[in-house]
N, C-alpha and C positions, 0 to 999 in steps of 0.2 A: 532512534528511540523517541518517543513521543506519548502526550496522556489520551487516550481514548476521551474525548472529552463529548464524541458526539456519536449518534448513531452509522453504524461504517460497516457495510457487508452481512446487515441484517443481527448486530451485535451493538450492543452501548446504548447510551455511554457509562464506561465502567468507571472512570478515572482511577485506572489504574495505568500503569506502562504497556508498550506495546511495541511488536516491529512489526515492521514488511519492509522484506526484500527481495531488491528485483535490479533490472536493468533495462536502459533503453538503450535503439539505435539507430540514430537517427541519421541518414544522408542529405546533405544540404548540396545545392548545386546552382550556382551565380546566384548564392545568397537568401535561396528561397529551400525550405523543407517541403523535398518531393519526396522521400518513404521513411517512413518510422516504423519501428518496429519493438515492443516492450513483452516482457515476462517478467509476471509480480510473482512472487510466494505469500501469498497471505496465511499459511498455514498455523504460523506461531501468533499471526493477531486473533484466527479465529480460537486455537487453542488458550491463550490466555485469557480472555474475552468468556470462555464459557468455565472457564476452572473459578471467575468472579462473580458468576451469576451464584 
């Protein structure tokens, strides 16, 4: 949870609260990151973000 403090996904800034959740996955291999891999759900920052306009 964090304050929308700035403009983010074409939304803001609301200062209001806000989430995105997601996950990353990263593979390291003698030390160095050779693939990563992420999925965000920004659905509840863009949902919040427009119920404060």
């Amino acid at each position: 949870m964090c304050l929308n403090k700035s403009a983010f996904l074409g939304f803001g800034p609301t200062d209001s609260k806000t989430t995105i959740a997601g996950i990353e996955i990263i593979e390291i291999s003698n030390g160095l990151i050779v693939k990563q891999w992420g999925e965000w759900d920004v659905g509840e920052h863009q949902f919040n973000a427009k119920s404060n306009l």
